[in-house]
C-alpha positions as CSV (number, residue, x, y, z in Angstrom):
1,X,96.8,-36.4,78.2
2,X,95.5,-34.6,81.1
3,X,92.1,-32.3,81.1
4,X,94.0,-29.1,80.0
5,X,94.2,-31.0,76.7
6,X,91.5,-32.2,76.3
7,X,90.1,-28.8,76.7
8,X,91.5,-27.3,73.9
9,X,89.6,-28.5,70.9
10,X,86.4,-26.2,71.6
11,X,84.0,-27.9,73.0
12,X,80.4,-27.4,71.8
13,X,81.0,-24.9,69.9
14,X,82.6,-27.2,67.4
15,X,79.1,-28.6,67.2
16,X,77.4,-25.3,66.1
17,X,75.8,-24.3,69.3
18,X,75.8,-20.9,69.6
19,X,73.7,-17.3,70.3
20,X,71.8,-17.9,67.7
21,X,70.9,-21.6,67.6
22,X,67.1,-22.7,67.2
23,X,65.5,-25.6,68.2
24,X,65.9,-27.4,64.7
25,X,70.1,-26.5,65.9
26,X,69.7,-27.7,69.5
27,X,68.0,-31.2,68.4
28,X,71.0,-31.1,65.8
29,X,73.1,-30.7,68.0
30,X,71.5,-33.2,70.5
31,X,71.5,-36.0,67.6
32,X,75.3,-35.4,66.4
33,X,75.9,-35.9,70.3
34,X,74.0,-39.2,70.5
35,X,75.8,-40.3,67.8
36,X,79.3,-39.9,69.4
37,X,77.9,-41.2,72.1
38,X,76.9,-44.4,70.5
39,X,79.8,-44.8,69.1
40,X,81.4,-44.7,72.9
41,X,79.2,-46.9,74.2
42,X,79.8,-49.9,71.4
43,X,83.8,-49.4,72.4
44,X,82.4,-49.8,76.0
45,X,80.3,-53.1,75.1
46,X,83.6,-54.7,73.8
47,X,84.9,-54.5,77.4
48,X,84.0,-56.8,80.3
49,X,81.0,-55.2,82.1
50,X,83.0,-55.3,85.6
51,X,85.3,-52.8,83.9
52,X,82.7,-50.0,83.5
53,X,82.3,-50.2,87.2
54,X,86.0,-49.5,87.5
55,X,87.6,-46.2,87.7
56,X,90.4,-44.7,86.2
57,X,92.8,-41.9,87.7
58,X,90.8,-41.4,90.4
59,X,87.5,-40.2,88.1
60,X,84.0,-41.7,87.6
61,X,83.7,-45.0,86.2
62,X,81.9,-45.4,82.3
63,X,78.9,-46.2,84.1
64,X,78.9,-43.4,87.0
65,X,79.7,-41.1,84.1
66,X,76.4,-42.3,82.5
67,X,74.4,-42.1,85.5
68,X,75.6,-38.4,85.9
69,X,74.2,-37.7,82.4
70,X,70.8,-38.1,83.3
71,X,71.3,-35.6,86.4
72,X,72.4,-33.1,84.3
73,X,69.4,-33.3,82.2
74,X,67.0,-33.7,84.9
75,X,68.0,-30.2,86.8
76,X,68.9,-28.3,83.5
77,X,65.7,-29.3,81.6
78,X,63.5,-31.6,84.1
79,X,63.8,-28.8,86.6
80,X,65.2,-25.6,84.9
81,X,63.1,-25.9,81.6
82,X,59.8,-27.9,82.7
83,X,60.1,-26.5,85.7
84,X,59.8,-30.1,87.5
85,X,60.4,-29.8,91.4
86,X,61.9,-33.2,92.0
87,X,62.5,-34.8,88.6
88,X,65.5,-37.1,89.7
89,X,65.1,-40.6,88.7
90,X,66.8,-43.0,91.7
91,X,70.3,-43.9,89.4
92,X,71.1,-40.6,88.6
93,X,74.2,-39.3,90.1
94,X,74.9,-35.6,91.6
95,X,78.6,-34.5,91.5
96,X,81.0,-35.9,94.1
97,X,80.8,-32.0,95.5
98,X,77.8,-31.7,95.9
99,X,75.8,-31.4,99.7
100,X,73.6,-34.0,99.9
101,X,70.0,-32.7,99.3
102,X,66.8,-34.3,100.3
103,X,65.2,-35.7,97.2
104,X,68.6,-36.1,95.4
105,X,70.1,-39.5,94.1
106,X,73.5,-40.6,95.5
107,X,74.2,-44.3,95.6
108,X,77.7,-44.9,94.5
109,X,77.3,-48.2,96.0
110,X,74.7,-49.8,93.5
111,X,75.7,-51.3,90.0
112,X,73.3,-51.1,87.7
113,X,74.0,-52.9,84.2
114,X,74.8,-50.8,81.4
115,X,71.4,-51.4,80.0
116,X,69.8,-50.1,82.9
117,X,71.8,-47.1,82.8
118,X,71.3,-46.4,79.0
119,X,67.5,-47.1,79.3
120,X,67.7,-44.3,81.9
121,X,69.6,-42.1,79.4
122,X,67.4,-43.0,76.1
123,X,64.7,-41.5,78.5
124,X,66.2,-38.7,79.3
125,X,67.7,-38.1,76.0
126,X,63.7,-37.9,74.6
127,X,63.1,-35.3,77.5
128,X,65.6,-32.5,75.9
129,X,64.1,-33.0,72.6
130,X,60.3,-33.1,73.7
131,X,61.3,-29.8,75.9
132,X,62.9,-27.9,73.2
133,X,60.0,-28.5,70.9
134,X,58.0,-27.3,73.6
135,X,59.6,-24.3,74.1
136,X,59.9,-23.1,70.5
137,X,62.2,-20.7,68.5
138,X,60.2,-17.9,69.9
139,X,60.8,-19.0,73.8
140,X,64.3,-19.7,74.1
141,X,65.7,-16.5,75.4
142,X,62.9,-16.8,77.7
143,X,63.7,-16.9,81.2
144,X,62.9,-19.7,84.1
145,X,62.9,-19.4,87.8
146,X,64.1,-22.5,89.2
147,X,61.0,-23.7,91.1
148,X,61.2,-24.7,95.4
149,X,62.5,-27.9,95.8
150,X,65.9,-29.8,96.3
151,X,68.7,-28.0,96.1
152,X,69.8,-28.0,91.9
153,X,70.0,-25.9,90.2
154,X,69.2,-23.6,93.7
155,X,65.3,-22.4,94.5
156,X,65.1,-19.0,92.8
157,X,67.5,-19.0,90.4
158,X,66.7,-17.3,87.1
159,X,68.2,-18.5,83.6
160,X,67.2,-18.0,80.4
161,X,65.9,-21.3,79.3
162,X,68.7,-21.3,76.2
163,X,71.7,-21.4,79.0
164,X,70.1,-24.7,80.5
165,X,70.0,-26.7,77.0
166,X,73.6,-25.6,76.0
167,X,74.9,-26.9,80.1
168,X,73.3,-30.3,78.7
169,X,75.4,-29.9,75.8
170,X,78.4,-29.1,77.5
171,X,77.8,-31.7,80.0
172,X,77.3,-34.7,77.5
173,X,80.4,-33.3,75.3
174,X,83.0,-33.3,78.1
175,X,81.8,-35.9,79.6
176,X,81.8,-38.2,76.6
177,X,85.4,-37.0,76.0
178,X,86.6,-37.6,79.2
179,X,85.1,-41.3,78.8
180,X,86.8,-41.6,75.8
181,X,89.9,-40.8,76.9
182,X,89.2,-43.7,80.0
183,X,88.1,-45.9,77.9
184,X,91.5,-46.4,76.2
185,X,92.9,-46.9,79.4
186,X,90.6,-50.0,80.3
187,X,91.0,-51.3,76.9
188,X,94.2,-51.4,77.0
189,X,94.3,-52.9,80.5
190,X,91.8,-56.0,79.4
191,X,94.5,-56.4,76.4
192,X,97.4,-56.6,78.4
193,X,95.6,-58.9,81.3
């Protein structure tokens, strides 16, 4: 099944994320997430740990995937939301695209256990909860200006602070399908070795 597929169930929205959705939605929202997530990473414990190092078609290994996680969060919430200038923690992991930036994580070389990588995510998971009960039903629509700093999301930009919690969503829905859909793949391969 290639991404076009994949694609085609809806996304978020499936979730109930929408215009309209207030913070009791978001952490909702948030929880069903970390749920299916959980769920992944108990398929991914079944495997040999030198498997989630290994990538599949070409695309980001189980653990890569989980160090990008916490990127997203940190420039969506850490810098869009809190307004944090530099809130990259040294595992996280920036798009393969993406011009290096001082101040921005991008080891591809190290690998970190999968606890490591899901004590960085528990972490980070906390953050998007303590931000939206920060911001309130009353501030969502609010807009930030992404402060000085490194360069994501860019210096300057302005967002309302809504559109940076549902890029988290989309980013940890995708993503968790797409590691889904790898995850068979290894599974099958430690079967058949």
């Amino acid at each position: 099944m290639d991404d076009e597929e994949w694609m085609q169930d809806g996304g978020p929205a499936l979730i109930g994320v929408g215009a309209e959705t207030d913070v009791a939605g978001y952490h909702e929202a948030f929880r069903h997430l970390e749920e299916l997530w959980d769920d992944t990473v108990g398929r991914a414990r079944a495997l040999d740990p030198a498997l989630l190092h290994a990538q599949v078609g070409g695309e980001w290994s189980f653990t890569e995937t989980l160090r990008h996680l916490p990127f997203a969060t940190e420039s969506w919430v850490g810098r869009g939301v809190l307004q944090l200038p530099a809130p990259w923690h040294p595992l996280s992991l920036p798009w393969d695209q993406m011009e290096d930036s001082p101040g921005i994580p991008r080891d591809r070389a190290v690998r970190p256990s999968l606890d490591e990588v899901l004590a960085l995510r528990a972490d980070r998971q906390a953050l998007v909860h303590r931000a939206l009960d920060q911001v309130g039903d009353t501030h969502l629509d609010d807009v930030c200006t992404i402060p000085e700093g490194s360069a994501w999301p860019p210096p300057g930009e302005q967002l309302p602070l809504r559109e940076c919690f549902n890029t988290v969503i989309n980013e940890e829905w995708w993503h968790r399908r797409f590691a889904e859909r790898d995850l068979a793949v290894l599974i099958e391969r430690e079967a058949s070795s």
